[in-house]
C-alpha positions as CSV (number, residue, x, y, z in Angstrom):
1,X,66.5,-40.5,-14.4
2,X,63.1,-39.6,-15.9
3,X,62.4,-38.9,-19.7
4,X,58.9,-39.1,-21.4
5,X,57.8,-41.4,-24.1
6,X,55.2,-40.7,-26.1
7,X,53.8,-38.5,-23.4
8,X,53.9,-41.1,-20.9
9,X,57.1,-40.5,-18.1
10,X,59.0,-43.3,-17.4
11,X,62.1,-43.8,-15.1
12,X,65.4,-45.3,-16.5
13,X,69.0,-46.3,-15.5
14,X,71.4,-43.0,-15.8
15,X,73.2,-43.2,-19.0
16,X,70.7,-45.2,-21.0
17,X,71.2,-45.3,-24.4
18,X,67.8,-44.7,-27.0
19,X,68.0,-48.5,-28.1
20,X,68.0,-49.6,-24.9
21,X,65.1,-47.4,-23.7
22,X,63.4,-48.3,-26.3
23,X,63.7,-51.8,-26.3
24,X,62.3,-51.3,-22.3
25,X,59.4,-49.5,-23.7
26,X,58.7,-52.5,-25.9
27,X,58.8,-51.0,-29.7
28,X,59.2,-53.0,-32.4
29,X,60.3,-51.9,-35.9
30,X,59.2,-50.2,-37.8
31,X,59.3,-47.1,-36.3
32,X,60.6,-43.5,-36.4
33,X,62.2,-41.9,-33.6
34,X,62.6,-38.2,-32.8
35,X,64.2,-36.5,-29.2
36,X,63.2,-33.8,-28.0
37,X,61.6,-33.2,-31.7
38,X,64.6,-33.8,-33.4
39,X,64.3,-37.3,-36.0
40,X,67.1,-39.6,-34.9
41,X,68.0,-42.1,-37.8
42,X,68.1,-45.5,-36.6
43,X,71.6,-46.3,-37.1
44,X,72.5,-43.6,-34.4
45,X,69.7,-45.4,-31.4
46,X,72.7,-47.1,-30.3
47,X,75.4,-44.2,-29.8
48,X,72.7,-42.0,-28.8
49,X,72.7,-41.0,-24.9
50,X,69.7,-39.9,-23.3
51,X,69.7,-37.0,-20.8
52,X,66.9,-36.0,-17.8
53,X,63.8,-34.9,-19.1
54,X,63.8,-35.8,-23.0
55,X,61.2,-36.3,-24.5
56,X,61.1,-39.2,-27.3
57,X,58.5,-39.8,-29.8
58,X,57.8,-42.9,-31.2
59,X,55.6,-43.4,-34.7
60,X,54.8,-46.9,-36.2
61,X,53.6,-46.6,-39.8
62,X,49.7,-46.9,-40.3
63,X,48.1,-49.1,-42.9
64,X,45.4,-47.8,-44.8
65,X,43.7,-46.6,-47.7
């Protein structure tokens, strides 16, 4: 099935769940995560299932001044 990350498409297993496609994508916390512009709280990446063509979005915090 295809979905995009961060703008880039990618091809995953069928019933993927976000953890685990993010965990292919290589993120590392901390990070926020939204689907398809909606935020999805960290303690629901495992449960949630990913569908054809979402789109997920993945921000690391920035250090700065």
């Amino acid at each position: 099935m295809k979905i995009v990350i961060n703008g880039q498409s990618a091809v995953v297993a069928e019933q993927i769940s976000l953890s685990e496609a993010l965990a292919n994508y290589g993120a590392r916390p901390p990070f926020a995560v939204a689907v398809n512009g909606d935020f999805v709280p960290r303690n629901q990446c495992e449960t949630k299932t990913l569908n054809e063509g979402d789109s997920i979005e993945l921000l690391s915090p920035i250090q700065g001044g």
